[in-house]
N, C-alpha and C positions, 0 to 999 in steps of 0.2 A: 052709504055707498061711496066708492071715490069716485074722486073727479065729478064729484055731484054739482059742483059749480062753476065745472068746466063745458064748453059748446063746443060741439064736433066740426069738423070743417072738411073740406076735400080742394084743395090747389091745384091747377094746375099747373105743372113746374113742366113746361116744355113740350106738352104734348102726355104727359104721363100725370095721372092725378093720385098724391099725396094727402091722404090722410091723417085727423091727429085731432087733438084737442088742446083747446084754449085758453087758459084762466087766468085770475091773477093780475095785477097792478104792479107797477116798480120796471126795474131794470128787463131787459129781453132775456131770455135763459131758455134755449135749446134742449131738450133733452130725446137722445137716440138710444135705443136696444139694439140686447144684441140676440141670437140665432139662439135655439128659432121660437122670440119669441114676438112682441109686440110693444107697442107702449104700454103695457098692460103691467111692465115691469115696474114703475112709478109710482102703483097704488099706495103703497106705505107712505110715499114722499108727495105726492102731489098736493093735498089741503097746504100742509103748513105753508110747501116750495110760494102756493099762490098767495100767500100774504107777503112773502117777499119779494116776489117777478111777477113780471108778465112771462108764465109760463105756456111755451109749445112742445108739446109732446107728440111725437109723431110714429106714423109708421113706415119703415124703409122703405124704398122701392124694393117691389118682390115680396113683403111680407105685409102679412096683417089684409086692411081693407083698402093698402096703396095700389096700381098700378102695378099690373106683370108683363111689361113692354117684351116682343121677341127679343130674341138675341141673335148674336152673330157668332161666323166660327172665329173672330177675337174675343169674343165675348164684352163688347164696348160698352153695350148699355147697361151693363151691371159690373164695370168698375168703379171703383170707388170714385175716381174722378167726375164722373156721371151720378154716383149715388150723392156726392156732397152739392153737386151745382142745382140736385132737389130742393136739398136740404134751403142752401143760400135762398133760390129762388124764392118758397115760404117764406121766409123770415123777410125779403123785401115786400111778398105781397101783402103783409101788413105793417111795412112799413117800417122796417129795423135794417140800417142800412149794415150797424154793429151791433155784436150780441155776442152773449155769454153760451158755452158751452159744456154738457156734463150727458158722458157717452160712456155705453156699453159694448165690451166682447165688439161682434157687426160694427155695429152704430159708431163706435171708437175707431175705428181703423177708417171709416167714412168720416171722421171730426178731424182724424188725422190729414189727411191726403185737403179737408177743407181749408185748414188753419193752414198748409202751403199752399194751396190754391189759390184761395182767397184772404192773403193775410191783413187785409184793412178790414175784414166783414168780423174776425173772430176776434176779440178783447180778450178774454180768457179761456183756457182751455183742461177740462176736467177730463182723466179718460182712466175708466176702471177695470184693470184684471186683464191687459194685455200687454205685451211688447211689440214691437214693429213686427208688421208681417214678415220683413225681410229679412228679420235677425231672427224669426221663429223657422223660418225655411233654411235656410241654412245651419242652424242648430239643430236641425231635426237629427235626435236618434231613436233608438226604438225605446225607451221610458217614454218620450213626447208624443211619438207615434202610434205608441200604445194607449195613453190617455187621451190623446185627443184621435182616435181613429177616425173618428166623420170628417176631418181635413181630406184625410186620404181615400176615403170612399165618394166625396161628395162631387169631388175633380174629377173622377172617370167620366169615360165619354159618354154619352148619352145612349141610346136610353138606359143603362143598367141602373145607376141609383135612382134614377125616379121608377123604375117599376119598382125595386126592392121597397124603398120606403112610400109609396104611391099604395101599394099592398096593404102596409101597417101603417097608414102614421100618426096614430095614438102609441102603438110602441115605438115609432123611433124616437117620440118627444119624450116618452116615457123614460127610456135607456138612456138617453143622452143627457136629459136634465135629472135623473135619479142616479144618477151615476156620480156623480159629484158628492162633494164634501159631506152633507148633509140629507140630501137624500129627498124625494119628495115631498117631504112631509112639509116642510117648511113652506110651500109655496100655496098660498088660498085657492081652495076649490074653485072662484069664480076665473080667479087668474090661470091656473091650470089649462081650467077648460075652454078657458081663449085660444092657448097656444094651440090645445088640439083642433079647434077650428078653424085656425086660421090655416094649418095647413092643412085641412082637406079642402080648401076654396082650390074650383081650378087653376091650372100653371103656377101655383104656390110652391111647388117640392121643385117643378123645372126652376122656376126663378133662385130658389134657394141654392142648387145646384149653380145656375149661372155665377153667382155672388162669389161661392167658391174658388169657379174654374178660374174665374177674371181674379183673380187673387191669386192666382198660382202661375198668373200668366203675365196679364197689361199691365195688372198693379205695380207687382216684381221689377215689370220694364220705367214704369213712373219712379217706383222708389229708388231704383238703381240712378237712374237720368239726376234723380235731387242728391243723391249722395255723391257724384262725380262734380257737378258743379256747386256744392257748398247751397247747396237751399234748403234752408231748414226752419222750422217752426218758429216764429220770431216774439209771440205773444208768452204772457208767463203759464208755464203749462204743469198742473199737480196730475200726479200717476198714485192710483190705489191699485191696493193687488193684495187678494186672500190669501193670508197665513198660511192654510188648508190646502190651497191649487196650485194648479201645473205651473202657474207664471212662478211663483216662490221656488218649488222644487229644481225647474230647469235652467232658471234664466235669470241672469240680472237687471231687473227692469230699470231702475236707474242709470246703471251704464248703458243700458243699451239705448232708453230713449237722449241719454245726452250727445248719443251721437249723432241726434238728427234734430233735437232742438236747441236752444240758445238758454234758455230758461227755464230748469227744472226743479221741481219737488216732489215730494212724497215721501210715502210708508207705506206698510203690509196694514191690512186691517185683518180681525178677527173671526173671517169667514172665509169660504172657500170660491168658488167664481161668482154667485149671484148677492152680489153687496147688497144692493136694494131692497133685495126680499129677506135678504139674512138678517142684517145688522142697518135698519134705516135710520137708524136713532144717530149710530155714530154716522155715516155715511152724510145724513142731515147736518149738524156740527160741521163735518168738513166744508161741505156746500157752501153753506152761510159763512163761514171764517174765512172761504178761500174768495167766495165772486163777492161777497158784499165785505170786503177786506178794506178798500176804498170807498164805503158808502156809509162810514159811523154805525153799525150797526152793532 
């Protein structure tokens, strides 16, 4: 089973408690998901990851078995800048003042807003299958708009998408994650049917919603504020991005993250938005050649 020699924990990061599991010896190494699904995305990678890190694998605020704090009409408690001071939080309450980071879809755009937030807390930065939110809004046209619809459904005001997907939400994990490159088949029945549970827990589909909205709104007002005064990502940061998906077809993720970090790398890997479940093998390789680059390994 994975994460079989990993121990579960629950933090409290502020008032809101954060969930995730432990394992692992070595260097600290972060890892976030992304929508909608859980740490659950990690199974392929988590055994080996733990003989190279102290690995934390967590679940957002809003998803999985973290905390679904109210929200506001800014929707503050589920910006990213709130979602990543969780994150930091965790990783102090066991004692990692610095640590490594390797983020998904969600969880990447939460590493991102962290690694400016908190740029002493983050040493390296991993972040897979996204561009900036900011450069994805304002490129939006209808091929983007059409692939990624839940952007634009998920931001309406309330309550319409949580009744729609509150309704079904085995089909909407369904459509959204079968809709992709590959298709459901690729993702293990246990891990599947995590996602489907986690979003029937209640305020799960609101929080998911909130995550959204605050992306389409406070986030937008954060990213703009750092792109006007030159604050940008300062640690060395690698971008993957599936051959197969929308980040490849619409966007140039390399220009576009070098305009808001200092230190950039990357490639396309050979799958479509879920690395981890697709291709861990290579995804692993990356891992280990990019955070243990400086550890002889």
């Amino acid at each position: 089973m994975p994460f079989e020699n990993y121990v579960p924990f629950t933090v409290d990061a502020g008032g809101v408690s954060i969930f995730g599991m432990k394992g692992g010896n070595g260097p600290p190494l972060l890892l976030l998901h992304g929508h909608p699904q859980t740490h659950e995305i990690w199974h392929r990678l988590a055994d080996v990851l733990a003989q190279h890190f102290t690995v934390i694998a967590t679940d957002l605020r809003g998803y999985g078995a973290s905390g679904k704090p109210p929200s506001d009409a800014q929707h503050l408690p589920y910006s990213k800048r709130a979602m990543a001071a969780d994150q930091v939080a965790v990783m102090q309450h066991f004692g990692f003042e610095q640590f490594m980071v390797c983020a998904h879809d969600r969880g990447a755009r939460v590493a991102h807003r962290m690694a400016v937030d908190f740029p002493r807390a983050v040493d390296r930065l991993m972040l897979l299958d996204i561009a900036p939110t900011l450069a994805m809004y304002e490129a939006t046209d209808r091929a983007f708009a059409t692939a990624y619809f839940h952007w634009f459904l998920l931001i309406q005001p309330e309550p319409l998408p949580e009744l729609l997907i509150g309704s079904q939400p085995d089909a909407y994990v369904e459509r959204v994650m079968g809709s992709r490159h590959a298709g459901l088949a690729l993702f293990a029945p246990h891990a599947l049917q995590a996602y489907r549970d986690a979003l029937k827990q209640p305020g799960a589909v609101h929080a998911m919603c909130e995550d959204y909205r605050a992306s389409a709104t406070i986030d937008l007002e954060h990213d703009r504020a750092d792109l006007e005064c030159g604050n940008k990502i300062a640690c060395p940061l690698r971008v993957l991005w599936g051959a197969e998906g929308v980040i490849e077809k619409n966007f140039k993720p390399l220009d576009e993250w070098r305009r808001v970090a200092r230190d950039v790398s990357g490639r396309k890997v050979p799958a479509g938005h879920y690395s981890a479940e697709e291709v861990p093998d290579e995804l692993l390789a990356e891992i280990l050649a990019f955070f243990e680059a400086d550890e002889g390994v």
